[in-house]
PDB file of N, CA, C, O and CB in Angstrom:
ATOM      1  N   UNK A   1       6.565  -6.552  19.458  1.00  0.00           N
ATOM      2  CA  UNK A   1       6.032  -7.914  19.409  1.00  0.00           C
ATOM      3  C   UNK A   1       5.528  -8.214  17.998  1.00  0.00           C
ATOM      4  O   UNK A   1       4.695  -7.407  17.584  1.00  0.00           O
ATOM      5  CB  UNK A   1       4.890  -8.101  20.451  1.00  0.00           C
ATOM      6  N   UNK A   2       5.891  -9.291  17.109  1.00  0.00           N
ATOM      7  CA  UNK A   2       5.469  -9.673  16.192  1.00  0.00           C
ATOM      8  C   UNK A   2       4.778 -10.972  16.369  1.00  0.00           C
ATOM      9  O   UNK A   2       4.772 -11.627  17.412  1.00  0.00           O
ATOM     10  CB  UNK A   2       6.337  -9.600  15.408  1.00  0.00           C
ATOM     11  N   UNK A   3       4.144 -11.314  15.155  1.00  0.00           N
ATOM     12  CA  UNK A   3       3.266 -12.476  14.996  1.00  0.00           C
ATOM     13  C   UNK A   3       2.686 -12.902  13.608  1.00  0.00           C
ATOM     14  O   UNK A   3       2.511 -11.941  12.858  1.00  0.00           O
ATOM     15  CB  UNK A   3       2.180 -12.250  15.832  1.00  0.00           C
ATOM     16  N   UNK A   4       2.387 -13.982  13.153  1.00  0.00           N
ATOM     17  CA  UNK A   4       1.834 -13.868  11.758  1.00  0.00           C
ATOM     18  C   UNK A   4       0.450 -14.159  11.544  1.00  0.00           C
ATOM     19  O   UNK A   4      -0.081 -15.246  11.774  1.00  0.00           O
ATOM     20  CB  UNK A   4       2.519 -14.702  10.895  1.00  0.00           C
ATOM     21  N   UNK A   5      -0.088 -13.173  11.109  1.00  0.00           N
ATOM     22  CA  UNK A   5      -1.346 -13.121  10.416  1.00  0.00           C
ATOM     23  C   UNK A   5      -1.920 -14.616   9.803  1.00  0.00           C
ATOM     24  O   UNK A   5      -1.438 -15.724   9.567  1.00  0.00           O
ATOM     25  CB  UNK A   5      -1.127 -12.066   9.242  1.00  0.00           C
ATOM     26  N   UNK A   6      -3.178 -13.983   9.700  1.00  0.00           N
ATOM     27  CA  UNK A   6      -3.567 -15.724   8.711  1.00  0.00           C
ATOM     28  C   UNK A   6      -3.197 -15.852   7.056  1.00  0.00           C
ATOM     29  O   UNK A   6      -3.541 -16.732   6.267  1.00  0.00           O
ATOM     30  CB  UNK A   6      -5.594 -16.054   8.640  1.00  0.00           C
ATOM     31  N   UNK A   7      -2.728 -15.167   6.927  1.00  0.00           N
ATOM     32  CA  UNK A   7      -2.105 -14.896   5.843  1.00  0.00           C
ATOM     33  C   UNK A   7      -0.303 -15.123   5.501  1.00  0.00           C
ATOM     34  O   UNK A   7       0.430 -15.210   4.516  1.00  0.00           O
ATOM     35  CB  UNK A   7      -2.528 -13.605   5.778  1.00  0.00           C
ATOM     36  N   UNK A   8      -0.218 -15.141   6.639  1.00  0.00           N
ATOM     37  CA  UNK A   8       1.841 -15.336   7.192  1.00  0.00           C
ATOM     38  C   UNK A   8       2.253 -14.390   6.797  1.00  0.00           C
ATOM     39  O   UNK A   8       3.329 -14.432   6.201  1.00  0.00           O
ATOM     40  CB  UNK A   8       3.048 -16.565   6.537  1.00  0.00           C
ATOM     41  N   UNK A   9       1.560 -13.142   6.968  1.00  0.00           N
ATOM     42  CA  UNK A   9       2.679 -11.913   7.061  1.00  0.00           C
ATOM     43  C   UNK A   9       3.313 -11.904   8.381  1.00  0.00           C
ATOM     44  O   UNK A   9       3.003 -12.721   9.248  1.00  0.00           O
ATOM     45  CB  UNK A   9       2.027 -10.393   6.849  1.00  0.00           C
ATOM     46  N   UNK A  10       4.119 -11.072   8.533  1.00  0.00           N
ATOM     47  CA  UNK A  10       4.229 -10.723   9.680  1.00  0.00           C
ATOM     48  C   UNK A  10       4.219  -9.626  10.222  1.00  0.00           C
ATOM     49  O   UNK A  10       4.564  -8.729   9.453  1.00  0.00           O
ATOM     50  CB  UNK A  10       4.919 -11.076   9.966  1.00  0.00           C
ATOM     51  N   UNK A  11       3.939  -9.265  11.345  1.00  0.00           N
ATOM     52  CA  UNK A  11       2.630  -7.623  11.526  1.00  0.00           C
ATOM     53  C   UNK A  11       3.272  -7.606  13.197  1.00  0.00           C
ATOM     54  O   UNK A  11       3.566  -8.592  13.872  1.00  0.00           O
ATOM     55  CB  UNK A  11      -0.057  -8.041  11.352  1.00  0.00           C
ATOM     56  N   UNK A  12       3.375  -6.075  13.603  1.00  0.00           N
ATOM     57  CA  UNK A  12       4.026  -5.866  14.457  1.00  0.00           C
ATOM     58  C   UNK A  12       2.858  -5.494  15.675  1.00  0.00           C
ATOM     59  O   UNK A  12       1.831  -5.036  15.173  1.00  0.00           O
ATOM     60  CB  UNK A  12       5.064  -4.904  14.000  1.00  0.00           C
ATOM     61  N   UNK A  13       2.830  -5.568  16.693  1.00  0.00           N
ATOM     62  CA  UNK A  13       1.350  -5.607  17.181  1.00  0.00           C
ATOM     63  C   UNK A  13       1.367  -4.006  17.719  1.00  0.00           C
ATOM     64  O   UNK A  13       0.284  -3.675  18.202  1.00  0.00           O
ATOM     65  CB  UNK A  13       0.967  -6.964  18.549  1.00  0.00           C
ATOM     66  N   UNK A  14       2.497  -2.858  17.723  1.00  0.00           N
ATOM     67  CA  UNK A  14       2.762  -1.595  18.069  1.00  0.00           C
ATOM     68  C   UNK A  14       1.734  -1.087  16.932  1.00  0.00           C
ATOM     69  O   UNK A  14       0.972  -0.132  17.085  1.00  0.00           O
ATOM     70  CB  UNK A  14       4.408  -1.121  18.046  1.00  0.00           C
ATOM     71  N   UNK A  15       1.836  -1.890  15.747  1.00  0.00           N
ATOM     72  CA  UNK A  15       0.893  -1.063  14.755  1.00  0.00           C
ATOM     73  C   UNK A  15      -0.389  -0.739  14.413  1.00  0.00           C
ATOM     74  O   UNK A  15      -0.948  -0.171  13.475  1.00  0.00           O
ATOM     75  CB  UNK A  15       1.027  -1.322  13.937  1.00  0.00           C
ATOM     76  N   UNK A  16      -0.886  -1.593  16.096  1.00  0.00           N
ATOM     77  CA  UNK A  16      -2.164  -1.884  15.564  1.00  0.00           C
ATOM     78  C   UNK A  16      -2.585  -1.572  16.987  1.00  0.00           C
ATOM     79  O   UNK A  16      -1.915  -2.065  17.894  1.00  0.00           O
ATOM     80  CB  UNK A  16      -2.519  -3.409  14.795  1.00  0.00           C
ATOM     81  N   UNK A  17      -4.021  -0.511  17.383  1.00  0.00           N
ATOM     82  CA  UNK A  17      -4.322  -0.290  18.510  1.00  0.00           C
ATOM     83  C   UNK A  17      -5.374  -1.667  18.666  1.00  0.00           C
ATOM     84  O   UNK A  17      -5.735  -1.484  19.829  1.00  0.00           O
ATOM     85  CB  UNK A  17      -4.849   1.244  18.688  1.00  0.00           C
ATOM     86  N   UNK A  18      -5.925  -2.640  18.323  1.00  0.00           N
ATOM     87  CA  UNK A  18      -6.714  -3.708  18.682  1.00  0.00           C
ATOM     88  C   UNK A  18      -6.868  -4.536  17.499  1.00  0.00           C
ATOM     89  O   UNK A  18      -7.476  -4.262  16.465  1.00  0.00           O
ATOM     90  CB  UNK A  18      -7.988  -3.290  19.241  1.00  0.00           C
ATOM     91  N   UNK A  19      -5.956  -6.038  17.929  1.00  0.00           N
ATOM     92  CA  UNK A  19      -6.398  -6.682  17.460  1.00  0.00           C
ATOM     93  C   UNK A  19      -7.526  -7.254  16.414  1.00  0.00           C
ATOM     94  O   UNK A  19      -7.221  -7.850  15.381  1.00  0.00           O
ATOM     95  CB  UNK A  19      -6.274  -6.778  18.035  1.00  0.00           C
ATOM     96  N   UNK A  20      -8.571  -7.046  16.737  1.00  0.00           N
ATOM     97  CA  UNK A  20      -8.984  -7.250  15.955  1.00  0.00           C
ATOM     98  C   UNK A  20      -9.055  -6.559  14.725  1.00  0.00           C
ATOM     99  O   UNK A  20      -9.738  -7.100  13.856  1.00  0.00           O
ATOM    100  CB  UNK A  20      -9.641  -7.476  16.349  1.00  0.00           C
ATOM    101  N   UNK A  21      -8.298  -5.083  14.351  1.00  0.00           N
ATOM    102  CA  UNK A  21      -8.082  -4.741  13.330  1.00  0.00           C
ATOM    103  C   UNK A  21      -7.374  -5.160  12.508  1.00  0.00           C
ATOM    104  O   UNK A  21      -7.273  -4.668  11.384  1.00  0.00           O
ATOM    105  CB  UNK A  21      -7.930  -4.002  13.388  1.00  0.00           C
ATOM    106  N   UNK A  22      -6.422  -6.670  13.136  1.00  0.00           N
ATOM    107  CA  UNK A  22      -5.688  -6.839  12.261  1.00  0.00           C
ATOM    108  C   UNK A  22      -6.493  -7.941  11.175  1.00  0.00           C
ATOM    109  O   UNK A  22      -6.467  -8.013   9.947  1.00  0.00           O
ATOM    110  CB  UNK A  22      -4.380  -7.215  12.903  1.00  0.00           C
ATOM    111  N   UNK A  23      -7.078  -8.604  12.024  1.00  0.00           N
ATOM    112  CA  UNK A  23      -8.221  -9.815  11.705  1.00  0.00           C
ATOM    113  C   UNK A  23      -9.379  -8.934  10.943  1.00  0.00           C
ATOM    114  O   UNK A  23     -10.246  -9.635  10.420  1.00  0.00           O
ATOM    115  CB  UNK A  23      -8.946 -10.687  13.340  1.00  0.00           C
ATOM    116  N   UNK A  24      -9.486  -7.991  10.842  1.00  0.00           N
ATOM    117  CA  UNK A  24     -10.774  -7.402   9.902  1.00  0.00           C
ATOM    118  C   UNK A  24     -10.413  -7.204   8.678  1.00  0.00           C
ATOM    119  O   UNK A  24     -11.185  -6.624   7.915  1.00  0.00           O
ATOM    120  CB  UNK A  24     -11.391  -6.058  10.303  1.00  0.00           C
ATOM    121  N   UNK A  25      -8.981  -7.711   8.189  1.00  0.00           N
ATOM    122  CA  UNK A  25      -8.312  -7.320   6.612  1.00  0.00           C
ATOM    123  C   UNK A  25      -9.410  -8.386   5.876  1.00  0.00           C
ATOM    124  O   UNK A  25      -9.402  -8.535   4.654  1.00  0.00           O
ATOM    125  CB  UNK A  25      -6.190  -7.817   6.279  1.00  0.00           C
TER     126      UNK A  25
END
C-alpha cells in the first residue's frame, strides 16, 4: 500500500510499523 506523505513522497506503508512514524519526519 502506498500513499503520499505531506511532503509528496511516496512511502510504502509495509515500511513503517505505525503511522505515525511516518508523520514524526
Amino acid at each position: 500500500m502506498f500513499f503520499l506523505d505531506p511532503s509528496g513522497n511516496a512511502l510504502e506503508f509495509k515500511a513503517f510499523g505505525d503511522i505515525s512514524q511516518v508523520f514524526a519526519k
